[in-house]
FIZABA-984310 format. One record per residue: residue in three letters; x, y, z of N, C-alpha, C in turn; residue number from 0. Coordinates in Angstrom, 3 decimals. Layout:
N
<site ALA; <X; Y; Z>; <X; Y; Z>; <X; Y; Z>; NUM>
...
end
This chain:
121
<site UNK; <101.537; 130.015; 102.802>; <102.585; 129.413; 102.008>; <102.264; 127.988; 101.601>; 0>
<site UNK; <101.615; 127.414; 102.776>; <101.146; 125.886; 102.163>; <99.663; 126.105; 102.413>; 1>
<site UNK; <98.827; 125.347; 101.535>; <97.376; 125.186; 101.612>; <97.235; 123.637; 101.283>; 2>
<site UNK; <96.082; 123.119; 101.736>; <95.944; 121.733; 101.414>; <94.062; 121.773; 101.436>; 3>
<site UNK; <93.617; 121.220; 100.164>; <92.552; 121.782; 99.815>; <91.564; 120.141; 99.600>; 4>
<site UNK; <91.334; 119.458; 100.363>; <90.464; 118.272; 100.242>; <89.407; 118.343; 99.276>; 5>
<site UNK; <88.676; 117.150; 98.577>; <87.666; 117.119; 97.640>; <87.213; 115.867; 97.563>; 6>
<site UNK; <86.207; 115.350; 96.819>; <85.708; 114.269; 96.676>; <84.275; 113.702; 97.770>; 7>
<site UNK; <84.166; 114.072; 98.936>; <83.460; 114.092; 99.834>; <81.888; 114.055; 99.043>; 8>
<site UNK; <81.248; 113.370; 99.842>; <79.480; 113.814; 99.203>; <79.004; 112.334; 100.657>; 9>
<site UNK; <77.658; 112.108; 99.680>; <76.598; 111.234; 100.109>; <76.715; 110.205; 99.577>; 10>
<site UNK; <76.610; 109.049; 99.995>; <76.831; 107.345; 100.015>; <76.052; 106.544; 100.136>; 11>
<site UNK; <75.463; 105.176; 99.802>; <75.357; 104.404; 100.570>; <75.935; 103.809; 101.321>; 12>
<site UNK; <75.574; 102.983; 102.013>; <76.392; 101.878; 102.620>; <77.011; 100.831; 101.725>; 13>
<site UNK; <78.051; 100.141; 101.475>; <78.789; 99.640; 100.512>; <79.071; 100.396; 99.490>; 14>
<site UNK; <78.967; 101.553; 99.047>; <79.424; 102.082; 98.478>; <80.692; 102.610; 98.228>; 15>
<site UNK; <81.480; 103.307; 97.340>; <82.614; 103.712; 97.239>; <83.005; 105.297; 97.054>; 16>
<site UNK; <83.813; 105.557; 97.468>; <84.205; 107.267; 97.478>; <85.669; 107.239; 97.146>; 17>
<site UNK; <86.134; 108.480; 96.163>; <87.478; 108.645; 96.445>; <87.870; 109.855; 97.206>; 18>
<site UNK; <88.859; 110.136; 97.999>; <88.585; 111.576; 98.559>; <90.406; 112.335; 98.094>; 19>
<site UNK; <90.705; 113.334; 97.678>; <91.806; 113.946; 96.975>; <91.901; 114.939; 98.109>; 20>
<site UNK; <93.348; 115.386; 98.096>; <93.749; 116.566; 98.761>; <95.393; 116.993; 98.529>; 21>
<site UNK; <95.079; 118.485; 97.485>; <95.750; 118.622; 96.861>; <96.645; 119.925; 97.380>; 22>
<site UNK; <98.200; 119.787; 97.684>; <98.844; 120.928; 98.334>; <99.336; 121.913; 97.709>; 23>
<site UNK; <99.302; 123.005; 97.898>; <99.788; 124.151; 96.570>; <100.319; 125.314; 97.779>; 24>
<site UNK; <101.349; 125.896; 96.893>; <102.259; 127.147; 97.702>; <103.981; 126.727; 97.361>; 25>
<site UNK; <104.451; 127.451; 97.989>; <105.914; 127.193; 97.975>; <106.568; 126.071; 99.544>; 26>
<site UNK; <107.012; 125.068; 98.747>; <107.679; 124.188; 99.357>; <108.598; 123.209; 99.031>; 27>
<site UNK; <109.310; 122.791; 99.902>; <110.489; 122.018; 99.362>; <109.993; 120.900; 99.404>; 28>
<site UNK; <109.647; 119.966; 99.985>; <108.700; 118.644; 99.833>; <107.725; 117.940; 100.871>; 29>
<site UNK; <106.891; 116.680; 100.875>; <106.453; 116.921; 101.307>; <106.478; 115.615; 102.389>; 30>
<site UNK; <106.967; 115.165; 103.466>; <106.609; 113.707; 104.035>; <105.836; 113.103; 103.997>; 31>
<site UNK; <105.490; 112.680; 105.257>; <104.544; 111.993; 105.397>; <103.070; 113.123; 105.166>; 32>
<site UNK; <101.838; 111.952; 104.767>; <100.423; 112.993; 104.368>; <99.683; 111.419; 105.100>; 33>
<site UNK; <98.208; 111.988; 105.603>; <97.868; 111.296; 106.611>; <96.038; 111.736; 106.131>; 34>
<site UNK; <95.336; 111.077; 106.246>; <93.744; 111.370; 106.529>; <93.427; 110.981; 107.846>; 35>
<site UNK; <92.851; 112.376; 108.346>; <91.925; 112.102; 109.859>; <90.648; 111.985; 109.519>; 36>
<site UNK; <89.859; 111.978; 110.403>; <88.493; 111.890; 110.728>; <87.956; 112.457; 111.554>; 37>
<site UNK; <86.569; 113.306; 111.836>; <86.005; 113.338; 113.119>; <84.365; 113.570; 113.210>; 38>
<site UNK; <83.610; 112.692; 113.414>; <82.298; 112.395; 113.870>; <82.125; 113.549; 114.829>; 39>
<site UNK; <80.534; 113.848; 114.527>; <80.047; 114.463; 115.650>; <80.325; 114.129; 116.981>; 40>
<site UNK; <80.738; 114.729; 117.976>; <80.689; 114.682; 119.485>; <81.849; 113.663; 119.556>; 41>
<site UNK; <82.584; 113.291; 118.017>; <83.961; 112.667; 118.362>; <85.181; 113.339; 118.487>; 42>
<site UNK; <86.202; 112.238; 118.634>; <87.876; 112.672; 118.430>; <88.306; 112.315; 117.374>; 43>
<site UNK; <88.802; 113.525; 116.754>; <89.887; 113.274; 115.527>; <90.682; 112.314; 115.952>; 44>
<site UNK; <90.249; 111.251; 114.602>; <90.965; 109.883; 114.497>; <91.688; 109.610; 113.531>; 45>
<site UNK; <93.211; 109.083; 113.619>; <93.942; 109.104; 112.125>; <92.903; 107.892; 111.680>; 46>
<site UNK; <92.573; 108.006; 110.428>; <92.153; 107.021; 109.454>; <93.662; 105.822; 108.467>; 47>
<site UNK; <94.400; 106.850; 108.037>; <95.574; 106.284; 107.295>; <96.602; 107.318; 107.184>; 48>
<site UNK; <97.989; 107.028; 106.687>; <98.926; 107.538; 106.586>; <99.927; 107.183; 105.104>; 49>
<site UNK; <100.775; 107.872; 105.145>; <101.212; 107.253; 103.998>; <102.689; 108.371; 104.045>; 50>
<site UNK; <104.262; 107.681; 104.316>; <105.076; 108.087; 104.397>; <105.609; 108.374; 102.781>; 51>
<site UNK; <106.835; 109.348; 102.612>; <107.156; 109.691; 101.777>; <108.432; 108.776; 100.821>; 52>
<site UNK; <108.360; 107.466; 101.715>; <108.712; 106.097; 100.646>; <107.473; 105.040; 100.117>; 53>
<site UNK; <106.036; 105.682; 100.798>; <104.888; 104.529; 100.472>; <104.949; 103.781; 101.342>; 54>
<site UNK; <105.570; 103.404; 102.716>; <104.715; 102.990; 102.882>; <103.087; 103.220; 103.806>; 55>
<site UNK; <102.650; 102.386; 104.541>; <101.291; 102.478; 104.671>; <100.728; 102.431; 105.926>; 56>
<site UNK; <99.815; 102.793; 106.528>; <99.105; 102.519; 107.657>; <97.908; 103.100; 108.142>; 57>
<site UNK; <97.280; 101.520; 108.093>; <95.682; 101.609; 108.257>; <95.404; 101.672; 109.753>; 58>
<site UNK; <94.342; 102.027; 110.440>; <93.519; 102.278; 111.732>; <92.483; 100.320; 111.037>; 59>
<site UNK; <93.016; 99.831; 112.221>; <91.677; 98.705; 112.082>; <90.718; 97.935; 111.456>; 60>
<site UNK; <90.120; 99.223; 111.430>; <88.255; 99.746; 111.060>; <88.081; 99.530; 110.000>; 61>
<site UNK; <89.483; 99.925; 109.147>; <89.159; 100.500; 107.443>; <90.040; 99.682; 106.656>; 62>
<site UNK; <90.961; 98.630; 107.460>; <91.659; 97.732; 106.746>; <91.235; 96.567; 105.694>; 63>
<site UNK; <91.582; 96.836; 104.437>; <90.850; 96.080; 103.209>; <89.939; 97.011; 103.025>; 64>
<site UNK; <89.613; 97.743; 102.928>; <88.542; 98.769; 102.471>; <88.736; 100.280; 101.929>; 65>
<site UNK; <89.394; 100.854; 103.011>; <90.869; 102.053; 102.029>; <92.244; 101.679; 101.866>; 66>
<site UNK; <92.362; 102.727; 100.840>; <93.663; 102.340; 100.543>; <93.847; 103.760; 100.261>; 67>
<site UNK; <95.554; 104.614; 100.542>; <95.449; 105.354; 100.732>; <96.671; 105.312; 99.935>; 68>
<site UNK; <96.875; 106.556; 99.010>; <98.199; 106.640; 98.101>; <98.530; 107.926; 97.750>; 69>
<site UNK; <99.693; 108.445; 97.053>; <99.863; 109.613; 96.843>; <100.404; 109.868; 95.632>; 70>
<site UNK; <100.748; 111.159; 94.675>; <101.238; 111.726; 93.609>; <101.993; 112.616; 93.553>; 71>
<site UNK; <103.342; 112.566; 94.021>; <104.164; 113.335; 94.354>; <103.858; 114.506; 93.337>; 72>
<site UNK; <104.089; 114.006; 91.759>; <104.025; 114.926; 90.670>; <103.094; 115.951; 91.042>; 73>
<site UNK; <102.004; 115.681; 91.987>; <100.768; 116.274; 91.865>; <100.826; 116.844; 93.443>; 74>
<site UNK; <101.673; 116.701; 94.021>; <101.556; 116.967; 95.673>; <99.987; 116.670; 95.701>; 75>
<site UNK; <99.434; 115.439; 95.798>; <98.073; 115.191; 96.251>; <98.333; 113.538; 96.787>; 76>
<site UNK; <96.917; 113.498; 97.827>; <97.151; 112.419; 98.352>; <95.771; 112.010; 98.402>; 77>
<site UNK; <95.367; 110.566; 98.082>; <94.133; 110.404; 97.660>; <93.899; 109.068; 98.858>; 78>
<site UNK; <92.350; 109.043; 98.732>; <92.070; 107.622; 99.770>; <91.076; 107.253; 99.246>; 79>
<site UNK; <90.978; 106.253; 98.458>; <89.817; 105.428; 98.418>; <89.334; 104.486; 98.996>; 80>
<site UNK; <88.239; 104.789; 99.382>; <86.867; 104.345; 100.493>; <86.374; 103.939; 99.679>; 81>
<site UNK; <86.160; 101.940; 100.000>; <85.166; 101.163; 99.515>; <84.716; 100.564; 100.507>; 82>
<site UNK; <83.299; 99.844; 100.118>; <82.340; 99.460; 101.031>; <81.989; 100.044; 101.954>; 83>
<site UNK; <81.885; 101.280; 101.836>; <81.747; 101.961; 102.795>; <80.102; 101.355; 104.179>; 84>
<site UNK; <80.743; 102.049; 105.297>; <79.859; 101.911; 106.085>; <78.982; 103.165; 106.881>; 85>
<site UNK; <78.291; 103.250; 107.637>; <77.451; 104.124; 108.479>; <78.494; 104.941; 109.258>; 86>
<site UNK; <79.011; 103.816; 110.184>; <79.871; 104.360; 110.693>; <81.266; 105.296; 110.429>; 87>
<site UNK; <81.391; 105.486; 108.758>; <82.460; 106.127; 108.257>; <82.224; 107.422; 108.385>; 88>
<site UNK; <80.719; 107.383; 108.319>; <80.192; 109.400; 108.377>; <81.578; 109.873; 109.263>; 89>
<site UNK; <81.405; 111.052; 108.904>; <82.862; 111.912; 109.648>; <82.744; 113.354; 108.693>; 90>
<site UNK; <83.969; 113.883; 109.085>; <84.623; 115.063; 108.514>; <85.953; 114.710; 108.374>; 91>
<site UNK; <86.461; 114.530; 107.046>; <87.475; 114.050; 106.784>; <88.740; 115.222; 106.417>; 92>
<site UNK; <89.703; 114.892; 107.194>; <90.721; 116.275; 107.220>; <92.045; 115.386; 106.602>; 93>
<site UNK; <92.910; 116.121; 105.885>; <94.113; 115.978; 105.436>; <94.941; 116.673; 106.215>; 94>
<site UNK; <96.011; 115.388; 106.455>; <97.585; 115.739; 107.140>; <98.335; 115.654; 106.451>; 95>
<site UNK; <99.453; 116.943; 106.362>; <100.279; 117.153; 105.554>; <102.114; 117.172; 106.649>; 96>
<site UNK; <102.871; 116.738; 106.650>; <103.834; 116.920; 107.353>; <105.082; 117.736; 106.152>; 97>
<site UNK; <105.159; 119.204; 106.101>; <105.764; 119.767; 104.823>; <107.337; 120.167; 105.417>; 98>
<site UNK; <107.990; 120.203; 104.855>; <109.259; 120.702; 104.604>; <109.216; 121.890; 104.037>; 99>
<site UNK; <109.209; 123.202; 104.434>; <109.036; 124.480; 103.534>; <110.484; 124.197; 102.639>; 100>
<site UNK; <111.809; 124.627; 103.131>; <112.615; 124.973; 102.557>; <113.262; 123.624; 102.873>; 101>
<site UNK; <114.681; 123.886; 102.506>; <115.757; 122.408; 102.457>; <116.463; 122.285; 104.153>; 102>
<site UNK; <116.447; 123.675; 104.508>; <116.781; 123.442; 105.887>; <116.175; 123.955; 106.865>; 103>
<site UNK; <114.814; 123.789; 107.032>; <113.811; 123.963; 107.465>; <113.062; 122.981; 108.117>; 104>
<site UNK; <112.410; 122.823; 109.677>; <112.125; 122.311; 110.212>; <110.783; 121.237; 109.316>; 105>
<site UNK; <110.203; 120.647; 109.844>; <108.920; 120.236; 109.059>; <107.478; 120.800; 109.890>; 106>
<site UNK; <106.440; 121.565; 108.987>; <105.250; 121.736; 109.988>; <104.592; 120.862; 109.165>; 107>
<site UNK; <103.262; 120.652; 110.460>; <102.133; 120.204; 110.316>; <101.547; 121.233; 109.594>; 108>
<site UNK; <100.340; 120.601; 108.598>; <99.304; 121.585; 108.116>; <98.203; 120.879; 107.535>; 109>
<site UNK; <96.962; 120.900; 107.969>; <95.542; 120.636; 107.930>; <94.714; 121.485; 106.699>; 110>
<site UNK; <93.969; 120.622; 105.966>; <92.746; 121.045; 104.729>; <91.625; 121.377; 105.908>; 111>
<site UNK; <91.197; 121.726; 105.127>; <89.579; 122.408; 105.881>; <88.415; 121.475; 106.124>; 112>
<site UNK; <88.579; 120.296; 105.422>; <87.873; 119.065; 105.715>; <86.640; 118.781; 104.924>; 113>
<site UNK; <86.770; 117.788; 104.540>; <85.485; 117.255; 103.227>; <84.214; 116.855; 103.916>; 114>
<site UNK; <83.385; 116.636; 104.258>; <82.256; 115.954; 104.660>; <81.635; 114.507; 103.636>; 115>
<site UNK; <81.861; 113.245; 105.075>; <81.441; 111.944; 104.041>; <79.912; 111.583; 104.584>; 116>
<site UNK; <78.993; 111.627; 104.218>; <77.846; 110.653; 104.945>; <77.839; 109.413; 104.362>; 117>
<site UNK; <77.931; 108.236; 105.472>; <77.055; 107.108; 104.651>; <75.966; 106.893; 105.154>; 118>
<site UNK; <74.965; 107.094; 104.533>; <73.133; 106.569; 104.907>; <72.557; 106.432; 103.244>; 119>
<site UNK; <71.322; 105.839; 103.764>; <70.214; 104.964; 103.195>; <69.415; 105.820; 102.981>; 120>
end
C-alpha cells in the first residue's frame, strides 16, 4: 500500500555534491514526519536528518551545514542534498517515512530499499 523508492545515489568525490530523492506512492492519507538513515559497513543505522510535516528540521552533527534536507508534499518526496561531501559519508542511505494510511488510522513506519553513496578518490 505504501512504497518509498530512493534515487540519486552513485560515486563522488570528496567535496563533492549529491542529491538523493525518495519518492512515496500507494494509497494514503498523508504523510509526517520523513527522515534519511544511513548505514556503513559493519555499522548502525544512523538517522542522518529528519524533517517533520510543518518543516521543521534536524541534523545529526556530522552533516550540519552540509545537508539540507526538504520535502514536496505535492510530490510525496523527500530530498537531501549532500554537499561537500566526505569519505566518511559512504553508507547505504535508507528513507523514513512515518505514513498515516487512512484519517483514522494509526501511523506506520516504512523504509525504501536504500540508495548506495560512495565518497572516494
Amino acid at each position: 500500500q505504501v512504497q518509498l523508492v530512493e534515487s540519486g545515489g552513485g560515486l563522488v568525490q570528496p567535496g563533492g555534491s549529491l542529491r538523493l530523492s525518495c519518492a512515496a506512492s500507494g494509497s494514503f492519507w498523508n504523510i509526517n514526519a520523513m527522515a534519511w538513515y544511513r548505514q556503513a559497513p559493519g555499522k548502525q543505522r544512523e538517522l542522518v536528518a529528519s524533517i517533520s510535516i510543518g518543516d521543521s528540521t534536524d541534523y545529526r552533527d556530522s552533516v550540519k551545514g552540509r545537508f539540507t534536507i526538504s520535502r514536496d508534499n505535492a510530490k510525496n518526496t523527500v530530498y537531501l542534498q549532500m554537499n561537500n561531501l566526505k569519505p566518511e559519508d559512504t553508507a547505504v542511505y535508507y528513507c523514513n517515512a512515518a505514513v498515516k494510511v487512512r484519517t483514522w488510522s494509526a501511523v506506520n513506519i516504512y523504509w525504501g530499499q536504500g540508495t548506495q553513496v560512495t565518497v572516494s578518490s
